[in-house]
Every structure is written in structure tokens, then in C-alpha cells.
N, C-alpha and C positions, 0 to 999 in steps of 0.2 A: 281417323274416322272410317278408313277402309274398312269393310266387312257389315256396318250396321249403315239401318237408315238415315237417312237426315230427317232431325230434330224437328219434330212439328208440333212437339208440345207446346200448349198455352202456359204461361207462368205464370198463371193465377188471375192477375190483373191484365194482360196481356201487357204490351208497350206502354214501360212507366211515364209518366209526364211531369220526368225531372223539371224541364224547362219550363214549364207555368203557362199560365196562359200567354195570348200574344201580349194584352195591356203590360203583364212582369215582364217579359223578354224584352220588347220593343219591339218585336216583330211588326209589320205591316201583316194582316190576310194574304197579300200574296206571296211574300216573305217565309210565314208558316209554310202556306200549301209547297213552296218549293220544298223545305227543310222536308214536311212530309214524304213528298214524293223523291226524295233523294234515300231518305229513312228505307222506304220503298223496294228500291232500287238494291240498297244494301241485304236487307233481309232476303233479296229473290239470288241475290250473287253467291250469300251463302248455302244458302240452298242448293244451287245449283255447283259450286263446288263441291257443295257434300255428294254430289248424284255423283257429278266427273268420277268422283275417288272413288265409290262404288263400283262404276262400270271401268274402271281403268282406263279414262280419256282422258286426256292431255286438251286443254284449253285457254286461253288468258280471256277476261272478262270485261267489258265495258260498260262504262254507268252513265246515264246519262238520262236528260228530261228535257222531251221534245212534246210538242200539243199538247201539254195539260197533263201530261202522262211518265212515269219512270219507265226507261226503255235498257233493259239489260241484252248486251249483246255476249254472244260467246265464237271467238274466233280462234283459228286454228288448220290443224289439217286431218283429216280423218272423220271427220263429224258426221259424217251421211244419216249412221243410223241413230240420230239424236233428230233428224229432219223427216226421216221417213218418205214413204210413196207420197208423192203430194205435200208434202209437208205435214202428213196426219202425223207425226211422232212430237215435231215441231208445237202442232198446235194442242196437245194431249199435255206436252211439259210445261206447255205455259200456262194449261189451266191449274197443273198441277202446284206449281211455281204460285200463280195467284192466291191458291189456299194456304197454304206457305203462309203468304204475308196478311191474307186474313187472318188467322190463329193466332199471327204474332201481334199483327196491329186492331185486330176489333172489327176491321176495315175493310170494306170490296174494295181488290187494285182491278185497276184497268191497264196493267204490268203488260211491255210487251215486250216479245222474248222474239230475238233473232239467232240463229244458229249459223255460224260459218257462210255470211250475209245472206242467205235464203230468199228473206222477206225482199231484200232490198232488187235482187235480181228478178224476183216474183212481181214488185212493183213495177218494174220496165217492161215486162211481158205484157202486164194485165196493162197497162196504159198504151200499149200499141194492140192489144186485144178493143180496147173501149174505141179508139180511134176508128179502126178499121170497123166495126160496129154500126160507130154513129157512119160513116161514110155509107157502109152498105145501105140503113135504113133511111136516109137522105134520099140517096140513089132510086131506091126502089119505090118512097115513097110510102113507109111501112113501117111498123114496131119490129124491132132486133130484139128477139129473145135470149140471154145467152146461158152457158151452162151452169148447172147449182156451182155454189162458191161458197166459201168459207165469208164468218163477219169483216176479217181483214181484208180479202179480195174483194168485198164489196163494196167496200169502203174505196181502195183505192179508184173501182170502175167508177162510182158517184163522183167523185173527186175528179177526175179527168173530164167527163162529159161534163160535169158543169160550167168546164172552159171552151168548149165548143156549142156556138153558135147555131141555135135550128134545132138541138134537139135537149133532151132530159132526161132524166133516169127514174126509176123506182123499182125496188124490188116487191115479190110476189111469192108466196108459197111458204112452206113452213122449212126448217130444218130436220133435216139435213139437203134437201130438195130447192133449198131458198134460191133466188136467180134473180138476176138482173134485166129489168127490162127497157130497152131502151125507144123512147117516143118522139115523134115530130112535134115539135115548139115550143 
């Protein structure tokens, strides 16, 4: 596959539906939705090996399905520029990744793409960013503004403040400018 794009053609029908509905399989609904989201998970790996070969990176791949969601990770060493300033290169492959498995499966993913753990080191920051936050605007007695954020970093802040006591969250503003705000009660 070196030298050409990864395959983002639809094949006609897109993802056949060998397997039948849930009632022929046996599936349960939630049963399906995992197979889905594993299905998911597959389609964005290859993808995302076919990019590796492309750009000559070296990576092993992890698949997995956490909150609802297929969560493809890519580990390794050398990966910086797959993560980008900010993680803007990061968050660009995952949208790109996500169309990927639209095409194939018919389907919006809510695919989340981690690169040489990124996300997960970005999670510990931002939840000692939210912490110190809620604490200032306790202190002060005052809404904590804090700076635009990506949907993931937003998430994560909402998620941390909803375990602290006194205060709340909500974002404001549009994107790319979107921001967290955080309020007394």
C-alpha cells in the first residue's frame, strides 16, 4: 500500500449486512451495538495503517470500546508529528479517520483516535487545569473562564467539575473560540 492513498471508496452498498438482523443473529441491541462499534474500531485501524505506510511510521494499533464508543489507539515512538502543536494534527486524523468509517459503514463514528497516548496525558493535565479552576473560582467567589478547547478537552473539564462540590460547568462561544466556563453552585 506504500505510495497510494488509503481506500476510502464506498463499495456500493457500503458494509454488507452479512449477519442479519439482531432477531437472525441473536444478538441482544447491546450485543449489535458492540459488534458495530468493534466493526468501527477495525475500519479506522486500517485506515490508519494504510496513512502509517504512507508517511513511513512505524506503530502497533489498539482497539478497543470504551463509553459507547470504538477507541483506536496508535503506540509507538516517534509519532510527534501524527499529534501536532496541540494536538491539532491528532485531532485533523481523527476527523479524517471518522470519514473513513463513514464511507465504509453508512454511519457517523464518534471514533476516538489517540496517538502515542496524547489524549490520555492531555486528560491529567486538563483535570488538574479544571481542579485548580473550580478552586480559584470558589476562592474568589467568581465564574473561572478558561481558554477555547477542543470538544475532547471539553469534555474531559465537564467531567472533572462535575465531581467537585460548589461548583458547575458550561461552555460558551462558538468554535474554534468554544470555552469552558466554570460557576458557583
Amino acid at each position: 500500500m506504500t505510495g497510494s492513498a488509503p481506500d476510502l471508496a464506498v463499495d456500493g452498498a457500503g458494509v454488507s449486512d452479512e449477519e442479519g438482523s439482531p432477531e437472525e443473529t441473536g444478538l441482544s441491541p447491546q450485543e449489535r451495538r458492540l459488534v458495530d462499534l468493534e466493526q468501527e474500531g477495525e475500519i479506522a485501524a486500517d485506515y490508519i495503517e494504510g496513512l502509517l505506510d504512507i508517511v513511513d511510521m512505524d506503530g502497533d494499533l489498539d482497539l478497543d470500546v470504551e463509553g459507547g464508543r470504538a477507541v483506536v489507539a496508535v503506540v509507538g515512538e516517534k509519532l510527534d508529528k501524527l499529534i501536532g502543536t496541540g494536538g491539532e494534527a491528532l485531532e485533523a486524523l481523527q476527523e479524517l479517520t471518522r470519514l473513513a468509517v463513514l464511507q465504509k459503514t453508512g454511519t457517523r463514528s464518534r471514533l476516538m483516535l489517540d496517538v502515542g497516548g496524547h489524549r490520555a496525558r492531555r486528560r491529567v493535565e486538563l483535570r488538574q487545569v479544571a481542579t485548580a479552576a473550580a478552586e480559584r473560582a470558589i476562592e474568589r467567589g467568581k465564574p473561572e473562564t478558561l481558554a477555547p478547547m477542543t470538544p475532547f478537552e471539553r469534555k474531559v473539564v465537564h467531567d472533572a467539575i462535575a465531581e467537585i462540590d460548589g461548583v458547575h460547568s458550561e461552555s460558551e462561544g462558538e468554535e474554534p473560540s468554544r470555552r469552558v466556563v466554570i460557576l458557583l453552585g
